[in-house]
C-alpha positions in Angstrom: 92.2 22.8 89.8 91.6 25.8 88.0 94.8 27.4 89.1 96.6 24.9 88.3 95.4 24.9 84.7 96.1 28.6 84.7 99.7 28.1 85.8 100.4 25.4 83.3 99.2 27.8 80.9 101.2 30.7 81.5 104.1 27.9 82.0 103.7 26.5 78.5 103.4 30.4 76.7 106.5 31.0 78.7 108.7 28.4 77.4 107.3 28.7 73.7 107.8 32.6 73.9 111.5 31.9 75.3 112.3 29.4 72.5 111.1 31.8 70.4 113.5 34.6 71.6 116.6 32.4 72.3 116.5 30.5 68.8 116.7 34.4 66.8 119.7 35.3 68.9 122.7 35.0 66.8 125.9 32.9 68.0 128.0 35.1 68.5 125.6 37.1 70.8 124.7 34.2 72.5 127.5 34.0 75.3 127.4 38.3 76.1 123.6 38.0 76.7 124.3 34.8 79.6 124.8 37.7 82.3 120.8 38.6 81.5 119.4 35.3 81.7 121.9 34.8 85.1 119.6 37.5 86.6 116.3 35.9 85.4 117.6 32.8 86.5 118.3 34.6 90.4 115.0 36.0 90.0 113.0 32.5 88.8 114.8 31.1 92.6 113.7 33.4 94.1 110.3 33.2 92.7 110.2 29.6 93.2 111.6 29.4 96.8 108.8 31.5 97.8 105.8 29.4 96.1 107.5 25.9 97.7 107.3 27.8 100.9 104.1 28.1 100.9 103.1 25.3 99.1 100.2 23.3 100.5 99.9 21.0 97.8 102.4 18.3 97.2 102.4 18.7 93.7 103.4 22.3 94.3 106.0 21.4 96.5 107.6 19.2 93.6 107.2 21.6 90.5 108.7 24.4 93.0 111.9 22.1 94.0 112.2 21.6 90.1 112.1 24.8 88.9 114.8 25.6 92.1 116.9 22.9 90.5 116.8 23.4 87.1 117.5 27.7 87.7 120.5 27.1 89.8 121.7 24.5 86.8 121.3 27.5 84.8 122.8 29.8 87.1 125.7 27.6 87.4 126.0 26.9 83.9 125.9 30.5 83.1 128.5 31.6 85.5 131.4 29.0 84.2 130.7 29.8 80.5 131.0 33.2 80.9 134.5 32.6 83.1 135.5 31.0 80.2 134.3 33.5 77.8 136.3 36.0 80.1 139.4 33.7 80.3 139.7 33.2 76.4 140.3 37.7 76.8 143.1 37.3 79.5 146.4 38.0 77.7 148.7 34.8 78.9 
C-alpha cells in the first residue's frame, strides 16, 4: 500500500509540474518543441511496458496498459502535427 501511495504521489507532482511547464510555452513554440515530448513519450512506453511486465497486481497491470495507451496517443498525435507543421514549409 505504501508504494502505491508513493507512486500516486510522484504521479500527481508530475502532471502538476508538466501543466505548469506546458501552459508558459508560447504558441508559436508550441508545435517545434512536439519532437521533445515525442521522445518522452517513447521513453514513458518504454517505462510503462516494463512495469506491466512485471506487474503482479492487477491494478498495476491496468494503470500500466493506460499510461501505454495514452503515450502512444501522444506519440501518434505528435508525429501527424508535426507532418503537418512540415507540410505547411513544402513549396507546392
Amino acid at each position: 500500500m505504501g508504494e502505491l501511495l508513493i507512486g500516486l504521489y510522484v504521479f500527481v507532482l508530475a502532471t502538476l509540474a508538466g501543466r505548469e511547464v506546458i501552459s508558459k510555452v508560447p504558441p508559436t513554440l508550441h508545435t517545434p518543441l512536439m519532437s521533445g515530448a515525442n521522445a518522452i513519450s517513447g521513453i514513458a512506453i518504454i517505462g510503462a511496458l516494463v512495469v506491466t511486465g512485471v506487474a503482479d497486481s492487477t491494478w498495476v497491470r491496468v494503470l500500466g496498459i493506460a499510461g501505454i495507451v495514452m503515450a502512444t496517443i501522444n506519440v501518434v498525435g505528435g508525429f501527424m502535427v508535426t507532418d503537418r507543421m512540415l507540410q505547411m514549409f513544402k513549396k507546392r
